[in-house]
N, C-alpha and C positions, 0 to 999 in steps of 0.2 A: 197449443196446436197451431196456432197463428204463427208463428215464429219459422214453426217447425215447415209450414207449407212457404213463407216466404225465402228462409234458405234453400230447400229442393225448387223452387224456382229460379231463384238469384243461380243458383250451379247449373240450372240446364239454361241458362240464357250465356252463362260466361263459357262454357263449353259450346254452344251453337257460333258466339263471336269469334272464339279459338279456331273452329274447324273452319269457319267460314275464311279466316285470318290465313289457314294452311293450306285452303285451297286457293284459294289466291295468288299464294305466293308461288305455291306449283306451278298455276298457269302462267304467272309470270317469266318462270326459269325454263319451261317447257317450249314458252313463246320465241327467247330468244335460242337461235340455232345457236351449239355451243363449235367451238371452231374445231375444223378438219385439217389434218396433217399429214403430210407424206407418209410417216406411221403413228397408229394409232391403238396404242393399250389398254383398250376396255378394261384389261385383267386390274389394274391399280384403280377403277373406279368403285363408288357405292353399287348397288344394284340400281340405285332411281335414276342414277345419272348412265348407268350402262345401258337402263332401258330407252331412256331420251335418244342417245345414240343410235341406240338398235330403231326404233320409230322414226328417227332423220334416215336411217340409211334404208330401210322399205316404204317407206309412204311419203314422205316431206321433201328430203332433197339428197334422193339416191344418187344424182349427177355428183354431187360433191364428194363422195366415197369412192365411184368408179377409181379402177386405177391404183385405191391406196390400199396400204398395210394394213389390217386388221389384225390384232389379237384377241381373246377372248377366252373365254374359261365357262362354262355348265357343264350341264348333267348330258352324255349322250344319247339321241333318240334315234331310232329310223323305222321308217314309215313303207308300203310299197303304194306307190300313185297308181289308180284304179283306170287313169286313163293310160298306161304308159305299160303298165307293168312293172315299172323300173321301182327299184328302193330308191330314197331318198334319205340324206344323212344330216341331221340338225344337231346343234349345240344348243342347249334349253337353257334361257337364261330369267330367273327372278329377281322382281326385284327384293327393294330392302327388306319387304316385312312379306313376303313370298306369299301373297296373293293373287296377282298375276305375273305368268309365264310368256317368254317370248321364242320365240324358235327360231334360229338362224342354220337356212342351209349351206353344205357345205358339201366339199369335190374332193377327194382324195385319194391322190395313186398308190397305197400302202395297205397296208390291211388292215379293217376299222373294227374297232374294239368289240366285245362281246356283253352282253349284259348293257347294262346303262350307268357307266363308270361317269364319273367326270372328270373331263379334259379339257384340255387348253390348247386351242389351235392359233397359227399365225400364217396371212395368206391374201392372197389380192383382192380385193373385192369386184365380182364380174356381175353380168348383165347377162340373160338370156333370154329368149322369147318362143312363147307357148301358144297355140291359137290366138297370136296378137296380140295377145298381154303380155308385158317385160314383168320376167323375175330377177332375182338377186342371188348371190349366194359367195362364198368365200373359194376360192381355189389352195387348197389347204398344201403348203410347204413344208409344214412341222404340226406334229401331231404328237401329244404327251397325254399320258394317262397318269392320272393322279393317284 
């Protein structure tokens, strides 16, 4: 019996040091901004590193995106804004192990899909402002349904 409770210990101590081991190293690759490019192809990333992205470009350092290419690929949403009346048109993106969802708005002069297909857009990244808070959103060029 002794045995038996020192191994169910020993494994929840060596999985507490692993997860500990894994978050760590998250906030370490999370810490460093990853570099911005005149274009920029989320579509060739993991989900973890798409969402690091998507997190640089709405909350940490939107300035570095203004201006650039954007590609991207999710599931499409849209929304109607309660203050505005207007829809609103997001690319929904998860990450690896699809726990958490991230939303990126987007602008498109074409006619936008039906249902909640997933697409792949590519498009500017713009800035706009709402009773004084700056939002974000893609100005979408090309629109492909998957």
């Amino acid at each position: 019996m002794e045995k038996t409770k020192e191994k169910k210990y020993g494994f929840m101590i060596a999985a507490a040091v692993l997860a500990a081991l894994f978050s760590a190293a998250v906030i370490i690759i999370a810490s460093r901004p990853p570099k911005v490019y005149d274009y920029n192809d989320l579509t060739k990333m993991n989900g973890n590193m798409t969402a690091i992205h998507i997190n640089q470009m709405h909350n940490l350092r939107p300035g570095a995106y203004l201006g650039k290419t954007i590609r991207l690929s999710g599931e499409f949403s849209c929304a109607k804004n309660s203050n505005t009346g207007e829809y609103c048109y997001f690319v929904v993106v998860k990450d690896a192990i699809a726990c958490c969802a991230q939303g990126v708005e987007f602008k498109y002069c074409g006619e936008y899909p039906e249902g909640s297909p997933v697409i792949t857009i590519e498009g500017i990244f713009k800035e706009y402002s709402f009773s004084g808070k700056s939002y974000y959103y893609i100005e979408v060029s090309e629109l492909i349904i998957q």
